[in-house]
TORDO-756491 format. One line per 10 residues: number of its first residue (from 1); for each residue x, y, z of N, C-alpha, C. Coordinates in steps of 0.001 Angstrom, whole numbers. Atoms other than C-alpha are relative to their C-alpha. Layout:
BEGIN
NUM) X/Y/Z/X/Y/Z/X/Y/Z; ...
***
This chain:
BEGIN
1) -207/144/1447/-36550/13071/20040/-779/-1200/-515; 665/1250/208/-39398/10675/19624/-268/-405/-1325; 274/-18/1488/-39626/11616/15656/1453/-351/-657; -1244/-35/600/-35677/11093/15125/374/-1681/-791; -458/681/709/-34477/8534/12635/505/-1524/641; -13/960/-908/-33139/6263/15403/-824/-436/1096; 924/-88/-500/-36033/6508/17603/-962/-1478/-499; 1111/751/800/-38240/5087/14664/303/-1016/26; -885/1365/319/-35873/2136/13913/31/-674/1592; -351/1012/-1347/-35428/1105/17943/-1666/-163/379
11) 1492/468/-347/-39543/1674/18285/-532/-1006/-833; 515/900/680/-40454/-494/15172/526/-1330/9; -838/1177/-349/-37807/-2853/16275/-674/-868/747; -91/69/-563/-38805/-3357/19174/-1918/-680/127; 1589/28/497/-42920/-3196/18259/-106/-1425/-959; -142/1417/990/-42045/-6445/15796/455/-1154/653; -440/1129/-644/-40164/-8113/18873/1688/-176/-170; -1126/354/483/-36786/-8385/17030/1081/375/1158; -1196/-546/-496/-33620/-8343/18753/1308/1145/-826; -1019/-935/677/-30566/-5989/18083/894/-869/-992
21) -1090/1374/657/-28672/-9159/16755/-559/51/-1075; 877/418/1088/-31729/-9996/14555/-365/915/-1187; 591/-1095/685/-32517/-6434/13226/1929/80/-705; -940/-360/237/-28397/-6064/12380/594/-1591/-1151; -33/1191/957/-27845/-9620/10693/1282/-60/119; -1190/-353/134/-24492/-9941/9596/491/1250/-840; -622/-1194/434/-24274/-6497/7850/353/1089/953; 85/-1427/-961/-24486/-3932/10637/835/-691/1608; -691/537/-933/-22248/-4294/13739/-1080/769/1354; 1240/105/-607/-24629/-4336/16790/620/1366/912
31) -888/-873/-371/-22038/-1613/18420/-811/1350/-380; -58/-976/1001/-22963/678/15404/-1717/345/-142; 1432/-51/-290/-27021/-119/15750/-143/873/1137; 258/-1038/-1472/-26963/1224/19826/260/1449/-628; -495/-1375/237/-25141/4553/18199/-1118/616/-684; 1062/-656/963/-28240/4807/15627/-978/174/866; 1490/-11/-350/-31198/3701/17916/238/1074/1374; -194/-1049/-1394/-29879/6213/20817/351/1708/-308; -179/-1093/765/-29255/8908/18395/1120/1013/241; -1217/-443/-537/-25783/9472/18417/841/168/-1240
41) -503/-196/957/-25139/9070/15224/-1325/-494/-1172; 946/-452/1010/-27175/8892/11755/35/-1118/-879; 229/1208/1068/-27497/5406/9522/314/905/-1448; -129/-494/1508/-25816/5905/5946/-1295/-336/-473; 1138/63/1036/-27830/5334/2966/-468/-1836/368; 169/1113/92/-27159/1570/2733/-625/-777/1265; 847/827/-1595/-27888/873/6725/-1111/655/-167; 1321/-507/463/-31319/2889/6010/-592/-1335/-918; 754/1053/835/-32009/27/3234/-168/-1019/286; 40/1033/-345/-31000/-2614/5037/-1177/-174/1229
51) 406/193/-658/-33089/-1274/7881/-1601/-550/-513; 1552/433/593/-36406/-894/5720/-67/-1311/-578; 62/1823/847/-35801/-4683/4013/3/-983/1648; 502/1075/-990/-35665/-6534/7388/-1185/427/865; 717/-522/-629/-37948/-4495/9368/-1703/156/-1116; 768/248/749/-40713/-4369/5882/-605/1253/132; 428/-1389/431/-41070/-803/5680/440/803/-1002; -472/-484/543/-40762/2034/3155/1205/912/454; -861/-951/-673/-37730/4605/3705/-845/1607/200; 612/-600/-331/-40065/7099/4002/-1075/205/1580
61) -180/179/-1614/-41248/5705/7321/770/489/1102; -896/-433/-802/-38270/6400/8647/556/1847/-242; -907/-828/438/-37160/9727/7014/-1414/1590/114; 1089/-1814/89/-40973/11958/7332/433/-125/1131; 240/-454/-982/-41193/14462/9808/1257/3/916; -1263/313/-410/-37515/14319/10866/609/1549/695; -154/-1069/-97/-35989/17152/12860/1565/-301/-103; -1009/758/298/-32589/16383/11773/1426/923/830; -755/-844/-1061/-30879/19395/13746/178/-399/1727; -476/461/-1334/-31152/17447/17018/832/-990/262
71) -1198/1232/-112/-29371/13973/16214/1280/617/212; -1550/56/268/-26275/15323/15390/674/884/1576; -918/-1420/-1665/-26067/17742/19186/297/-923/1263; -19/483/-697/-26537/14778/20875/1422/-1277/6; -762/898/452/-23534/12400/19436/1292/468/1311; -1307/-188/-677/-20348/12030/21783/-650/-134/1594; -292/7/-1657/-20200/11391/26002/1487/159/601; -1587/-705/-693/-17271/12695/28174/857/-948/261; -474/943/-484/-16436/9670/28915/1029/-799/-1241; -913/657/1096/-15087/8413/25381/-694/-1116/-519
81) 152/1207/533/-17099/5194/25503/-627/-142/-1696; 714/-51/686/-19349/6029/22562/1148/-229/-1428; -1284/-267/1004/-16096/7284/20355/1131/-1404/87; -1053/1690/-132/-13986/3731/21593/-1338/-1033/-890; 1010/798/312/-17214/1773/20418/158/463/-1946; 562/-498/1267/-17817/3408/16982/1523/-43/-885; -891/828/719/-14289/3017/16143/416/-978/-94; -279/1449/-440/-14106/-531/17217/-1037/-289/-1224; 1194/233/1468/-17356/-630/14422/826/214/-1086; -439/-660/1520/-15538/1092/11524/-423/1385/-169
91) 320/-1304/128/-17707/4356/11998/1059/930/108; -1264/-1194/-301/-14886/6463/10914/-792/1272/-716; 683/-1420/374/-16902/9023/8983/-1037/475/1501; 1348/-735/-1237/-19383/9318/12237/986/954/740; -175/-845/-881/-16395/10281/14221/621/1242/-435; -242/-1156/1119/-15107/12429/11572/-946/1232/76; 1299/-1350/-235/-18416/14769/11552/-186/-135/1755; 294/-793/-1064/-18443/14591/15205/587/881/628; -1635/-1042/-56/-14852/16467/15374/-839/1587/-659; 492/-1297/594/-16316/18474/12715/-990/986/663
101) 1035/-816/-640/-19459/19553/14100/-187/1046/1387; -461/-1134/-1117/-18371/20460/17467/1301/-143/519; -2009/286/-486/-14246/20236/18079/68/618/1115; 12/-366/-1355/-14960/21994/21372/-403/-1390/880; 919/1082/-988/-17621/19491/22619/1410/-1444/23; -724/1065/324/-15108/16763/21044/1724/-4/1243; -1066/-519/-535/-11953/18308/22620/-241/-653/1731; 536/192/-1570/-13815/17913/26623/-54/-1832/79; 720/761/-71/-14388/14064/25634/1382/-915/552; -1176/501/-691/-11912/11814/28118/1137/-583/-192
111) -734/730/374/-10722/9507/26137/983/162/-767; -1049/-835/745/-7103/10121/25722/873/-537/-1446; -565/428/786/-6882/8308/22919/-951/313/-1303; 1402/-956/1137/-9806/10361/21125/1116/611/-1521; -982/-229/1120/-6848/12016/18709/360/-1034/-1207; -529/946/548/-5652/8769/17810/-1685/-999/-1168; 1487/1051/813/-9441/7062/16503/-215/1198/-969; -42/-1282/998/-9779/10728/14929/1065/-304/-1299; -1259/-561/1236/-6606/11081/13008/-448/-1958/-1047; 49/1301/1066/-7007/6931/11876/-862/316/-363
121) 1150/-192/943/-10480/7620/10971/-215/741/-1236; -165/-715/862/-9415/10229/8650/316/-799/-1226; -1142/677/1125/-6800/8184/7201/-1067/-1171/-670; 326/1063/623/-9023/5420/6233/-1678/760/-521; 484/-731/928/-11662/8053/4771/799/516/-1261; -1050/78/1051/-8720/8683/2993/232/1522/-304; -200/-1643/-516/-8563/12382/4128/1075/146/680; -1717/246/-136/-4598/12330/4366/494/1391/836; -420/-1189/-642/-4173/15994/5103/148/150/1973; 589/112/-1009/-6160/15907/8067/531/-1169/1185
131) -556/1243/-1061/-5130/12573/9430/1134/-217/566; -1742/47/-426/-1149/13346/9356/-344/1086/1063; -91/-1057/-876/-2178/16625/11392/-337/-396/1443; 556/507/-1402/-4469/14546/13826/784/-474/931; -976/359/-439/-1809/12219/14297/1293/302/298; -1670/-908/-354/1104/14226/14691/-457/307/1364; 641/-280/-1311/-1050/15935/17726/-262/-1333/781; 141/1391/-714/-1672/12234/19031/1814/-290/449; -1518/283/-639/2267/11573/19083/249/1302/831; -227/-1363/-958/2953/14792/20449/-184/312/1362
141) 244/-27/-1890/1189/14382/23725/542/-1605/408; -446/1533/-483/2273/10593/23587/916/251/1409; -1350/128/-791/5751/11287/25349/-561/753/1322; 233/-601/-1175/3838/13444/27923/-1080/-971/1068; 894/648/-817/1573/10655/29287/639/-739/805; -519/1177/-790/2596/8131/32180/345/-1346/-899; -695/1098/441/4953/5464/31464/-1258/-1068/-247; 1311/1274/96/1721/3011/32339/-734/-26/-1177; 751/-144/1145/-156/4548/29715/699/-383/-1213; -1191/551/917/2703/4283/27260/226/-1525/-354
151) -188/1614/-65/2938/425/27979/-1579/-594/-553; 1359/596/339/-766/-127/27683/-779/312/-1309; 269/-68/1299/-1252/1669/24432/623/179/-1266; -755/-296/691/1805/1213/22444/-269/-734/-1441; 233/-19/1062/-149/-494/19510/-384/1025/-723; 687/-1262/167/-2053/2833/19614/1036/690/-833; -1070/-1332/1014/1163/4852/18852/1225/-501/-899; -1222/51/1356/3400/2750/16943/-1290/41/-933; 1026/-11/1299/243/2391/14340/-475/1373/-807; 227/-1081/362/-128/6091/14504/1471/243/-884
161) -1183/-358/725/3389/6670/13420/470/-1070/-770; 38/847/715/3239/3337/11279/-1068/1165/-1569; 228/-672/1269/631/5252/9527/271/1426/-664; -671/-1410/547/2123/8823/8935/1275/-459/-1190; -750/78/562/4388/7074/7777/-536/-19/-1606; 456/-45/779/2631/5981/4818/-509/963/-276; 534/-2099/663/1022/9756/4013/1162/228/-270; -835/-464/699/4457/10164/3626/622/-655/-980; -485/854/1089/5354/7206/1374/-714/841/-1407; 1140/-971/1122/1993/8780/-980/489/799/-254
171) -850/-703/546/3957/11734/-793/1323/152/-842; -1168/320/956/7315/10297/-2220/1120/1023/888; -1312/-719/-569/9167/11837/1005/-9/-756/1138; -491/1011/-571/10537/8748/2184/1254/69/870; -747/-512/-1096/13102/10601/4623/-977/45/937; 1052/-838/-1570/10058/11913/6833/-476/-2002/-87; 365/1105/-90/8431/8312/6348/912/-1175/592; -728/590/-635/11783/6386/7339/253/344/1360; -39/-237/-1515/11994/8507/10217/-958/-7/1220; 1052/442/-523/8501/7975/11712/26/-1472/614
181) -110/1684/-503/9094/4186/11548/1295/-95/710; -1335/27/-1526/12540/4017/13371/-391/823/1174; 519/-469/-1181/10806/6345/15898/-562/-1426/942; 785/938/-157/8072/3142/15743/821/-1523/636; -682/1525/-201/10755/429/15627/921/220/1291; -359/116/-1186/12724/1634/18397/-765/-186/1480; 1164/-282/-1092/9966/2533/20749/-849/-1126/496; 878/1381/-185/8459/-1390/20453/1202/-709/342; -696/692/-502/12156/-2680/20931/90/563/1347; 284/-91/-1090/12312/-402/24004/-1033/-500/1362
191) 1542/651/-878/9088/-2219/25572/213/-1154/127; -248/641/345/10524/-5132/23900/-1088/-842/-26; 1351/518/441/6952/-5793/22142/240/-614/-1208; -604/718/1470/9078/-7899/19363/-835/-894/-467; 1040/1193/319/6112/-10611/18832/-1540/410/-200; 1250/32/74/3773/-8123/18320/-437/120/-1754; 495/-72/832/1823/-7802/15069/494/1530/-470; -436/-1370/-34/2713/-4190/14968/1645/139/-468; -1464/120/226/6295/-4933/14986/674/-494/-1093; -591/817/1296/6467/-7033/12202/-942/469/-1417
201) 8/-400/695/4682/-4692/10244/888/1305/-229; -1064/-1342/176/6847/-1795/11031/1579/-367/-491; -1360/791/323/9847/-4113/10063/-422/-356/-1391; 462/61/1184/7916/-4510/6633/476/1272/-849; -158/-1739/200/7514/-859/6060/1135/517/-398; -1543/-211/-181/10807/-241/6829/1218/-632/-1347; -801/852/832/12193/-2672/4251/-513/601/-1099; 712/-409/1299/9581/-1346/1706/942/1285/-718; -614/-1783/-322/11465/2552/2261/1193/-740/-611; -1410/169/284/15002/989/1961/1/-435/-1087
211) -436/1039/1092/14557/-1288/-911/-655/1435/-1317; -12/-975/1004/12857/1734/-2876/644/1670/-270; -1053/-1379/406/15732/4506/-2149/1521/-836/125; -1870/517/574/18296/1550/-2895/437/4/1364; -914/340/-923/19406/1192/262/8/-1766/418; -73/1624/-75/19547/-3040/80/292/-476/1135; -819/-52/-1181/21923/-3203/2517/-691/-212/917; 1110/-516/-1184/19406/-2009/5086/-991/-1104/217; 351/1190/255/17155/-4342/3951/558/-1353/405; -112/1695/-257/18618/-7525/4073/991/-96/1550
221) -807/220/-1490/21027/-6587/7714/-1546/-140/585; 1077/-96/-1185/17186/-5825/9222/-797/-1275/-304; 729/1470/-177/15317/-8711/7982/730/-1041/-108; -754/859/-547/18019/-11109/8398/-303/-125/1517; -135/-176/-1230/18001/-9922/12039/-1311/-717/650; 1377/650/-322/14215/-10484/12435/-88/-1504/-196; 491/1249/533/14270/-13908/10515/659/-968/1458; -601/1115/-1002/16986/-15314/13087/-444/90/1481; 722/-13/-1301/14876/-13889/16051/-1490/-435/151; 1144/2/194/11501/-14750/14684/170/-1527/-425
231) -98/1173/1082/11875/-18426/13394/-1331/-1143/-508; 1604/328/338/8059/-19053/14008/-791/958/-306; 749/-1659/317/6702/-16331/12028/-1691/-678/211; 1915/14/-334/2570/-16456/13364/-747/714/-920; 554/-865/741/1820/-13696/11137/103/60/-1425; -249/1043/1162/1117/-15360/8105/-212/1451/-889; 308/-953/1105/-369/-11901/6440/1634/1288/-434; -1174/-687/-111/3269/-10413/7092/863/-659/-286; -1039/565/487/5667/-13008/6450/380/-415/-2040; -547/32/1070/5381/-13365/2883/125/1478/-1189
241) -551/-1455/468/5976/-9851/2501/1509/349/167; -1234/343/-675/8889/-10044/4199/1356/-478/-866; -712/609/725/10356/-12349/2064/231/363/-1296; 4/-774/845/9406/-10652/-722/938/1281/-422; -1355/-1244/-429/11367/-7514/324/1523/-625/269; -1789/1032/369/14419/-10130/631/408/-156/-1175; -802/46/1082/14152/-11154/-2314/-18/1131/-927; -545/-444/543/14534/-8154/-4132/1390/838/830; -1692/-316/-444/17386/-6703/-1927/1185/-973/-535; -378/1006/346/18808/-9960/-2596/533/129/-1057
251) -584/-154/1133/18931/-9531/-6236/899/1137/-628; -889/-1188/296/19703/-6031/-6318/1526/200/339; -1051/-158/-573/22766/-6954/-4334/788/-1266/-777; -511/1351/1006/23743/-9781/-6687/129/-1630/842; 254/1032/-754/22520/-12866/-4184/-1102/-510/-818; 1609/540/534/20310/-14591/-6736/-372/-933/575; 616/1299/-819/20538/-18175/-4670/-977/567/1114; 947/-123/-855/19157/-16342/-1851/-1242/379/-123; 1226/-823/525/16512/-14127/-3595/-553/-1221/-763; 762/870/295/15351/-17322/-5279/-331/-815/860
261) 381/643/-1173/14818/-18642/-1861/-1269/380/212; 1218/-582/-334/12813/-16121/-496/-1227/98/-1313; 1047/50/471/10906/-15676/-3488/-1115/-1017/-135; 808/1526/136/9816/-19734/-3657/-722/249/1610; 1104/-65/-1099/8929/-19187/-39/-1093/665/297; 1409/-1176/-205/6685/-16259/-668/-765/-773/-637; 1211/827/802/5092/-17865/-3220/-691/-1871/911; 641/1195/-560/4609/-21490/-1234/-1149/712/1478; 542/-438/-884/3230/-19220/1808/-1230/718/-422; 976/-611/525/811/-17138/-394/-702/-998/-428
271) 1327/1482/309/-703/-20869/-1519/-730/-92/687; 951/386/-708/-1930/-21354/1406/-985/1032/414; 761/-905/-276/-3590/-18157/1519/-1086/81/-1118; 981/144/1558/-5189/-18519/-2221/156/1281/-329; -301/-1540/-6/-3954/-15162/-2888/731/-11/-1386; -807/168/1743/-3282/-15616/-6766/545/1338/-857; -839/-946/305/-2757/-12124/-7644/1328/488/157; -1656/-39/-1173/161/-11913/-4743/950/-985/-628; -1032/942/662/1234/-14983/-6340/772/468/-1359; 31/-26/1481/1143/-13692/-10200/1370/932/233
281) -555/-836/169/2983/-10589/-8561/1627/-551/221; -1165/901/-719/5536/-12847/-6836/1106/-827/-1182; -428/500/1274/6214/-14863/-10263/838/812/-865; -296/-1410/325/7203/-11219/-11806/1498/-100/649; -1214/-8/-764/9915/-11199/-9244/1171/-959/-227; -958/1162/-241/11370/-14682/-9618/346/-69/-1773; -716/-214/1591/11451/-14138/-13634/1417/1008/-70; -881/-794/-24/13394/-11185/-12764/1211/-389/1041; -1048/795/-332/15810/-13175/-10675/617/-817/-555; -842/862/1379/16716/-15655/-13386/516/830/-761
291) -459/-775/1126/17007/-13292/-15750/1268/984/75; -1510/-251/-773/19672/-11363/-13344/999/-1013/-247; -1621/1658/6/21764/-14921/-13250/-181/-470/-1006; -478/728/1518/21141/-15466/-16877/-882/-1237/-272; 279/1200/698/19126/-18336/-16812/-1586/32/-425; 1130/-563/558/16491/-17401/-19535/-741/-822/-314; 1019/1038/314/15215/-20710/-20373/-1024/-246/1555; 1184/137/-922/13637/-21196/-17057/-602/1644/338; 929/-645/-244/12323/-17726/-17167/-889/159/-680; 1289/19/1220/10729/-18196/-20525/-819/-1269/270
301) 1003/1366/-490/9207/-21633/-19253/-1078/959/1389; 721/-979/-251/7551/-19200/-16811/-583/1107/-43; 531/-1316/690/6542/-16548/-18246/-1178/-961/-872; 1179/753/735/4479/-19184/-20793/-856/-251/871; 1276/191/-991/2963/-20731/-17531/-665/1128/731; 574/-1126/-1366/2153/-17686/-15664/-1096/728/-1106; 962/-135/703/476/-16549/-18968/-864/-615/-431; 967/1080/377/-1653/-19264/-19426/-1076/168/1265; 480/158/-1384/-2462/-19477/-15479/-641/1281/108; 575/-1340/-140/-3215/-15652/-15500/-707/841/-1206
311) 443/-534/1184/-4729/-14940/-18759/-1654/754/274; 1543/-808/-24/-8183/-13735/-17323/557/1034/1238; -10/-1087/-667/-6429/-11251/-15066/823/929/-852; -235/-356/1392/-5692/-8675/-17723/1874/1102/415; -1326/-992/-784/-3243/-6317/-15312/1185/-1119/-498; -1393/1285/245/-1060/-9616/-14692/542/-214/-1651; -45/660/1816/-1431/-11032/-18359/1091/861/-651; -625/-1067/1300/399/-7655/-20026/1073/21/1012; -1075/346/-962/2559/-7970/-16839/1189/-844/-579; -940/1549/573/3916/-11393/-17902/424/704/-1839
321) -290/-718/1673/4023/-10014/-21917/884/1209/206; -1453/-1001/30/6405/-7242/-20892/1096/-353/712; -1051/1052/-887/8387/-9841/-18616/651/-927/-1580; -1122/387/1177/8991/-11564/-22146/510/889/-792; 82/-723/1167/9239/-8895/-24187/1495/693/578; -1613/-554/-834/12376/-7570/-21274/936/-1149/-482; -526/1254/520/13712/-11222/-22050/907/32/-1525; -228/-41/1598/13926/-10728/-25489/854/718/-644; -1118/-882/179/15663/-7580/-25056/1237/-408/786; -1128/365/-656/17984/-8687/-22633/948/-1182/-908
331) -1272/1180/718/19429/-11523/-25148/74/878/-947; -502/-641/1410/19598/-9244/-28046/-839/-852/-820; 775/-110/1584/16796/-10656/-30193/-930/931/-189; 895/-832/32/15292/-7905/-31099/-1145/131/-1048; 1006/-172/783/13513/-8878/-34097/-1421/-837/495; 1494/148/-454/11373/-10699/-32038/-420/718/1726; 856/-1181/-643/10963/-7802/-29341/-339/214/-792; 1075/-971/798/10145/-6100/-32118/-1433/-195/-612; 1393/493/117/7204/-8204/-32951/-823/84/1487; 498/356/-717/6371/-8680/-29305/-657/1762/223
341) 354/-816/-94/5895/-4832/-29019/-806/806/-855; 1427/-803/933/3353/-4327/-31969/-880/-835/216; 1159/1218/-414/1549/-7129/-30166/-407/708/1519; 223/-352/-1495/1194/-5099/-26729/-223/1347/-175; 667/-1391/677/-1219/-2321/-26950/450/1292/1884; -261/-1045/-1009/793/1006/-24602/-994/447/986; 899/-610/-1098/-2212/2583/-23399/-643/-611/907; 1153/1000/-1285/-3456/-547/-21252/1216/-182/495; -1022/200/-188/-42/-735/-19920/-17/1114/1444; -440/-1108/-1552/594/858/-15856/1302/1010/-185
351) -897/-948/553/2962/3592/-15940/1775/-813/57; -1028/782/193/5838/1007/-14972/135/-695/-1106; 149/1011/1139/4805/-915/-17939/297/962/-1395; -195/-881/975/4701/2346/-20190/1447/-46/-504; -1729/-1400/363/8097/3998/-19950/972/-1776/-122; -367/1151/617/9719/120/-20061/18/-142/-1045; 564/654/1239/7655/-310/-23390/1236/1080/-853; -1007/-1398/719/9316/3123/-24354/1204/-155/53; -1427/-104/-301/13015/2637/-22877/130/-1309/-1576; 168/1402/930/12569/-998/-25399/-30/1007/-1339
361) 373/-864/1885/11126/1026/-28749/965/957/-362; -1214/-745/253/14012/3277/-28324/792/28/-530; -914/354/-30/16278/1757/-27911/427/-890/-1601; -121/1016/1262/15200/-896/-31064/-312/1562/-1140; 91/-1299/1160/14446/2740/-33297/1199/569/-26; -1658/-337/-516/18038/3672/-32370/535/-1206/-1483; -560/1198/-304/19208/270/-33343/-606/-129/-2219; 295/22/1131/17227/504/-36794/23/1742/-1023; 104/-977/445/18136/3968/-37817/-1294/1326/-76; 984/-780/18/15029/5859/-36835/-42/1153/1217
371) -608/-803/-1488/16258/8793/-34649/-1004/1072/579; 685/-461/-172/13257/10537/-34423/-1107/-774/1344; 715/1183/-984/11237/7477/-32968/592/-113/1393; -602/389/-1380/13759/6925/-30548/446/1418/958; 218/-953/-745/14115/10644/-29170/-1155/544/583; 886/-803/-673/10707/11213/-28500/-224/-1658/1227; -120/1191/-1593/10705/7307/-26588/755/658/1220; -705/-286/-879/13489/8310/-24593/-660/1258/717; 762/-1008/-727/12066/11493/-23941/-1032/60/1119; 1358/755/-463/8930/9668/-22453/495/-287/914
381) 72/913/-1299/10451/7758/-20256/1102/531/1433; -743/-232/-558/13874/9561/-18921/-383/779/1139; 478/-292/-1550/11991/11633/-16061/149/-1168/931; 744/1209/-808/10155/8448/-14720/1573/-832/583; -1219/612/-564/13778/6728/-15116/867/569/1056; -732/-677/-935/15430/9443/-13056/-549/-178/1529; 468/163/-1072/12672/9372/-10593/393/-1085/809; -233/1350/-776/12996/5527/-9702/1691/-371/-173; -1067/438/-5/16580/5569/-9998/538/-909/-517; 196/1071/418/16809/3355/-12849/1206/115/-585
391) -1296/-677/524/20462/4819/-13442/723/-1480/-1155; -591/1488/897/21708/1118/-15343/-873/727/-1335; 996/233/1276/18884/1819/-17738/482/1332/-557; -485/-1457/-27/19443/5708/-17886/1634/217/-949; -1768/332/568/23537/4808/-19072/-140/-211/-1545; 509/102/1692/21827/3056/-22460/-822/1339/-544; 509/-1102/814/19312/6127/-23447/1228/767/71; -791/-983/107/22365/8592/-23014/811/-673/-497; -945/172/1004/24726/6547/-25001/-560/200/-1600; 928/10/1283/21905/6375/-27819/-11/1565/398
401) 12/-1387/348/21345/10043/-27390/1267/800/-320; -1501/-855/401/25217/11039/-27584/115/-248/-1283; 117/402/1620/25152/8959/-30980/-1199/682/-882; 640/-949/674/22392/10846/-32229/51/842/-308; -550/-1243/40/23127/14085/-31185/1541/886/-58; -1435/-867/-296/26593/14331/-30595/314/748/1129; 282/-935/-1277/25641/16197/-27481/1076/-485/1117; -1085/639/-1053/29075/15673/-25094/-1071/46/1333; 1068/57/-744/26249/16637/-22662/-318/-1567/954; 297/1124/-633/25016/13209/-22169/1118/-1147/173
411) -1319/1361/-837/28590/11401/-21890/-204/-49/1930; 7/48/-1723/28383/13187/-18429/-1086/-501/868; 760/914/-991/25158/12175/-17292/-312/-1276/-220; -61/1119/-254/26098/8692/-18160/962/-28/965; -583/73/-502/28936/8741/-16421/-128/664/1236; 410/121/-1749/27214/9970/-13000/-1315/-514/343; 896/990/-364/24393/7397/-13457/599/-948/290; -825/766/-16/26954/5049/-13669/497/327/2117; -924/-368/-1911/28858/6367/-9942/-1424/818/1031; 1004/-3/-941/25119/6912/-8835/74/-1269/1017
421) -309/699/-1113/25542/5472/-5127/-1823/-945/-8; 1532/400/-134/21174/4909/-5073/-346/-1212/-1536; 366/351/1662/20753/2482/-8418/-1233/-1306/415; 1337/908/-50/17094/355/-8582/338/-821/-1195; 217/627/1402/17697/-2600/-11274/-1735/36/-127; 844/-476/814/15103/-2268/-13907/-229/-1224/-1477; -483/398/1186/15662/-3523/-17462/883/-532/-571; -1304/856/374/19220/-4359/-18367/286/-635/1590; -814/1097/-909/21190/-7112/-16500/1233/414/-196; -1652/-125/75/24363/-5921/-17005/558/1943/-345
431) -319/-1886/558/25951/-2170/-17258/993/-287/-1194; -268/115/1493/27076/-1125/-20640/1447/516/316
***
């Protein structure tokens, strides 16, 4: 294949003197070069540009006279090394088309952990279908391999069933996703791999699931448990997640001292990372912990700073402006919500930010005799509220809709939002 694409690139390399180091720079991983210049795999667009700019050729150099039907027959060895290498690079689309191209040839190739670089490679093409199927077939033979193997690649398979899990979070079927990770979390206490990196994201995960189907509880017994076994957390990109997920269990469970713990610690731990968005999001949280325990002057003293501090990040900025604008409603002044909400333009608003803006305009069109205004708000938002279980909030539109309509209808589905066991605070601080 003396005319092939990688050929050209390892002969002109090589004809100039350069090393593999020298020709790869810091863009190209030198891993991912051997796969091109041995013709095993095919340089995107951008490694093509980078090759012609250090090397001082056109892309046409490289691209006449190409027989392009032979690279791709030659990609893959039985052995696995090629496929361990190329996902150790990032080449997840290479090994993606090499599944594709021949899933026989691929199938014969040794490495029994070929499923597992497959199915992740999917997932982080972001080809979900595919990647839950890969990986399902990767766990599947797990339990049939030797214990040894089991021990030696159990980042391999909690990460696989770490990430199914998530395809199923995307999906919003956080039963199949909780049960993947307790597969994960038992299977690393059985090894008792408690210090690994793995572990203390599947103990993340896990908290993420509980705290968004309301189960708190869950939450704060499991990361309690971790905190008093972990007391040197190493894993700085995991611990102030952690805490994070405390503190809203925390609040949801009416522990504001503690949830204003964890939240100051997320935020002092995200300093040292310079991670100001994480921070802005973190701030969000700890407004909404005062504002639980009532104490609105220090959430309106933050809310001013966090809008000042975040005013060129535009997400945050309308963030913080519907953090006062909840404020405002929560004390009952509504004539200045009602200014704050012809000052905050809906359609730049995230869909959490929407149906909020809406449950608010409703509620104040209610409140000013405009029953039209406030049935098509409510209307807007009462799915979304049902979805996230925002049943507190849900109690106010159906008292405003019984007064409108008269409809005995909605006494009852206040009164089983109310004795809803799952409830996510939201908006009000207090049930009506």
């Amino acid at each position: 294949m003396i005319n092939s694409v990688g050929s050209k690139i390892k002969n002109l390399r090589i004809k100039k003197k350069m090393t593999q180091a020298q020709l790869c720079g810091s863009i190209i991983n030198r891993c991912v070069l051997s796969l091109i210049e041995n013709n095993k795999m095919q340089p995107s667009i951008s490694q093509l540009n980078h090759f012609c700019k250090v090397l001082d050729v056109p892309v046409t150099y490289f691209t006449s006279n190409i027989d392009y039907s032979q690279t791709i027959s030659s990609i893959g060895t039985d052995d696995g090394s090629d496929l361990n290498r190329a996902f150790a690079a990032g080449e997840y689309e290479y090994i993606a088309k090499l599944y594709e191209h021949d899933s026989v040839k691929f199938n014969t190739i040794e490495d029994i952990n070929k499923y597992y670089y497959l199915g992740m490679s999917y997932y982080n093409i972001k080809t979900y279908k595919e990647s839950a199927l890969t990986l399902r077939k990767y766990i599947n033979s797990f339990s049939k391999k030797p214990e040894s193997y089991r021990k030696s690649n159990f980042i391999e398979y909690a990460t696989a069933l770490n990430t199914l899990s998530k395809i199923y979070m995307q999906r919003s079927n956080y039963k199949k996703a909780e049960e993947y990770l307790n597969i994960a979390f038992n299977f690393l206490i059985r090894l008792h791999e408690l210090n690994s990196l793995i572990y203390c994201i599947v103990i993340n995960n896990l908290s993420l699931i509980y705290n968004y189907t309301a189960q708190y509880k869950k939450t704060y017994t499991l990361i309690n448990d971790f905190f008093n076994t972990h007391d040197n957390l190493t894993y700085r990109v995991v611990a102030p997640q952690l805490h994070i997920a405390m503190n809203i269990a925390c609040y949801n469970l009416g522990k504001y001292s503690e949830a204003i713990e964890h939240i100051q610690k997320s935020i002092l731990l995200l300093n040292y990372e310079n991670d100001a968005p994480e921070i802005g999001r973190c701030y969000i949280n700890y407004i909404n912990v005062l504002r639980y325990c009532c104490r609105f002057s220090e959430a309106f003293e933050i809310v001013e700073k966090c809008k000042k501090d975040f005013y060129d990040n535009k997400v945050l900025y309308r963030k913080f402006s519907m953090q006062e604008l909840i404020l405002y409603f929560n004390i009952k002044d509504y004539p200045k919500a009602e200014e704050l909400l012809g000052n905050i333009n809906v359609n730049s608003l995230q869909e959490m930010g929407k149906n909020n803006y809406r449950f608010i305009a409703g509620h104040i069109s209610f409140i000013h005799n405009e029953y039209e205004k406030a049935l098509k708000n409510f209307n807007n938002c009462e799915k979304y509220f049902l979805k996230n279980m925002y049943h507190y909030d849900l109690a106010l539109i159906y008292d405003d809709l019984f007064a409108i309509t008269g409809d005995k209808l909605y006494l009852e589905k206040k009164k089983a939002s109310l004795l809803h066991d799952a409830v996510r605070r939201n908006v009000l601080i207090d049930v009506l």
